[in-house]
C-alpha positions, 0 to 999 in steps of 0.5 A: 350216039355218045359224044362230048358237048357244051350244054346250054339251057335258058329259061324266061324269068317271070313267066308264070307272072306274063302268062297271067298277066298277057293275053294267050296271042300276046303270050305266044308272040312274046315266047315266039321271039325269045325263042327266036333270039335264043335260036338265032344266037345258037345257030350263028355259033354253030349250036344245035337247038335240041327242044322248046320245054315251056319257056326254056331252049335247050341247046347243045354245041358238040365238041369237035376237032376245034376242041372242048374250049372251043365249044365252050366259048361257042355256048358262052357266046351264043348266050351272051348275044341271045341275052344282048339281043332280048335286053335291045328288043325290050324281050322279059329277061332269062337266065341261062346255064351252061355245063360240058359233058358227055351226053349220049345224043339220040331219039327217044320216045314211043314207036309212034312219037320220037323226040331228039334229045341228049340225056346223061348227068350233063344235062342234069347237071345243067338243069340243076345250074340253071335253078341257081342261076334264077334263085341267085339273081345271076343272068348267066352261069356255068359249072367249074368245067365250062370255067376251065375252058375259059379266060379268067377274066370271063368268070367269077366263082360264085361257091360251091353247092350241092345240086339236087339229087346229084352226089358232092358239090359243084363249083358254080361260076357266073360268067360277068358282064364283058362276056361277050368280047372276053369269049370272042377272044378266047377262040 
């Protein structure tokens, strides 16, 4: 199935150093309550959290009749509450990227193992934001698309860069500290 959706992908900072360093019951404890936040965070703003990949959540939030700035400011606000909540609980501190774009959204696999996802050069585009958002120091970014979406004073435009594999270059955003109440009022 093919529809337009807000993108999401977080990832832990640090986590090779934790997984050195912490005990396999500890390790799994901590990534049970990151994954925890991030879920939590999705679904209270009507998101789907499509798969756990090491220390990363992919989630996804469909454009519907409520509009494409309306799915944006969802996936805005789910991160920023998901970030929030881990800060309070003391949680290892994660990066999060956000992109909209179509996605074709379905199973995918072997006869005997299927795993729903979405594929498309959304997803690749939010993989590659997410790597900017970790060699950049920036807790949350979003492509030029999300930005556009969004009130200006949610955005910072951080440059222009060229994602791997991908062809031309990308407006990158990094969404700044008042996130939260700016998104709670763009909707």
């Amino acid at each position: 199935m093919e529809t337009e959706a807000a993108i999401l992908l977080t990832d832990m900072r640090g986590f090779t150093p934790l997984s050195l360093t912490s005990s396999p019951p500890q390790l799994l404890t901590t990534l049970g309550r990151y994954f925890e936040v991030v879920v939590d965070a999705v679904r209270a703003e009507g998101g789907d959290v499509l798969k756990f990949v090491g220390d990363g959540v992919l989630s996804i939030f469909e454009v519907t009749e409520s509009g494409r700035a309306a799915a944006c400011a969802a996936a805005v606000r789910a991160a920023s509450q998901a970030v929030a909540r881990a800060r309070a609980e003391g949680l290892p501190p994660f990066v999060g990227a956000l992109h909209v774009g179509p996605v074709t959204y379905g199973n995918v696999g072997s006869p005997t193992r299927l795993d729903l996802t979405v594929i498309g050069l959304a997803v690749n585009v939010v993989s590659r934001l997410e790597e900017i958002a970790k060699t950049s120091g920036r807790t949350l970014v979003c492509s030029g698309s999300i930005a556009s979406d969004l009130p200006a004073a949610l955005v910072r435009h951080i440059g222009q860069f060229k994602l791997k594999g991908l062809v031309g270059e990308y407006d990158v955003f990094a969404i700044t500290s008042d996130h939260e109440s700016q998104a709670q009022a763009s909707v």
